[in-house]
C-alpha positions in Angstrom: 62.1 116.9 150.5 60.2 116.2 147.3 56.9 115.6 147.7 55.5 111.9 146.2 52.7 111.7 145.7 49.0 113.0 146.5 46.2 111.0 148.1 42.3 111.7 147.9 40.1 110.2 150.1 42.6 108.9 152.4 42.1 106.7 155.6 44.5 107.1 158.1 45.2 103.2 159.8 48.2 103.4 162.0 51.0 102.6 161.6 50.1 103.9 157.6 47.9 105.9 155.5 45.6 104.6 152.6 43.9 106.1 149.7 43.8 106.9 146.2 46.8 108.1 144.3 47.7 110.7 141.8 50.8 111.8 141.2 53.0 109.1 142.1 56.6 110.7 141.0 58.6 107.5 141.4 55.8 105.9 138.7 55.2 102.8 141.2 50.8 103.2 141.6 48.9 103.7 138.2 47.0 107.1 138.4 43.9 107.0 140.8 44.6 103.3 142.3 44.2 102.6 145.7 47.2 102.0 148.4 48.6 102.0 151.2 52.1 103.6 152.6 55.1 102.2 154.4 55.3 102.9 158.2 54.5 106.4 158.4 57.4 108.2 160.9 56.0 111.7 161.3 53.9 114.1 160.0 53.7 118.1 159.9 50.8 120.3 158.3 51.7 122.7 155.5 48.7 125.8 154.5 45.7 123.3 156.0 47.3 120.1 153.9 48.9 116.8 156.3 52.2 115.3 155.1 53.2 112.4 156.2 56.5 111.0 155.5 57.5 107.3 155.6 60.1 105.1 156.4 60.5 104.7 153.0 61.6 108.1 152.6 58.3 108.8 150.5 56.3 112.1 151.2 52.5 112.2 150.7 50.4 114.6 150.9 46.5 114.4 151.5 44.3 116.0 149.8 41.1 114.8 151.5 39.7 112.1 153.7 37.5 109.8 153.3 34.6 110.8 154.7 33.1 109.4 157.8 36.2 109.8 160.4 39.2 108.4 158.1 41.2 111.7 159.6 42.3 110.2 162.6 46.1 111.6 162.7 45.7 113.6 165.9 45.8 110.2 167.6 49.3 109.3 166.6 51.9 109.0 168.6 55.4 109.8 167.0 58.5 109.0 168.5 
């Protein structure tokens, strides 16, 4: 699966993930905007990097969190 998009500081709020944007290959978020995905449905790490797809069918990947506990992912439940 193509990847999407890439997010920088990124928060992760169940059931999505928000952040800044670069990248955006289906040319929907302006370079360096702030958003938030669909429903995320699962996630897998890739060489230290979290992917998260959604039920969109969209696959980010996240560059970094936001700093002060936005990486909260190991808390989600996936079913």
């Amino acid at each position: 699966m193509p990847i999407t998009a890439f997010l920088f500081a990124a928060v992760d709020s169940p059931p999505v993930i928000m952040g800044t944007i670069y990248g955006d290959t289906a040319g929907r978020f302006r370079e360096g905007a702030s958003m938030r995905t669909s429903r995320i449905t699962s996630v897998s790490f890739i060489d230290g990097y979290s992917l998260f797809q959604t039920v969109a069918g969209s696959l980010y990947v996240v560059v970094s969190w936001a700093i002060g506990g936005g990486n909260l992912y190991m808390n989600r439940i996936y079913h």
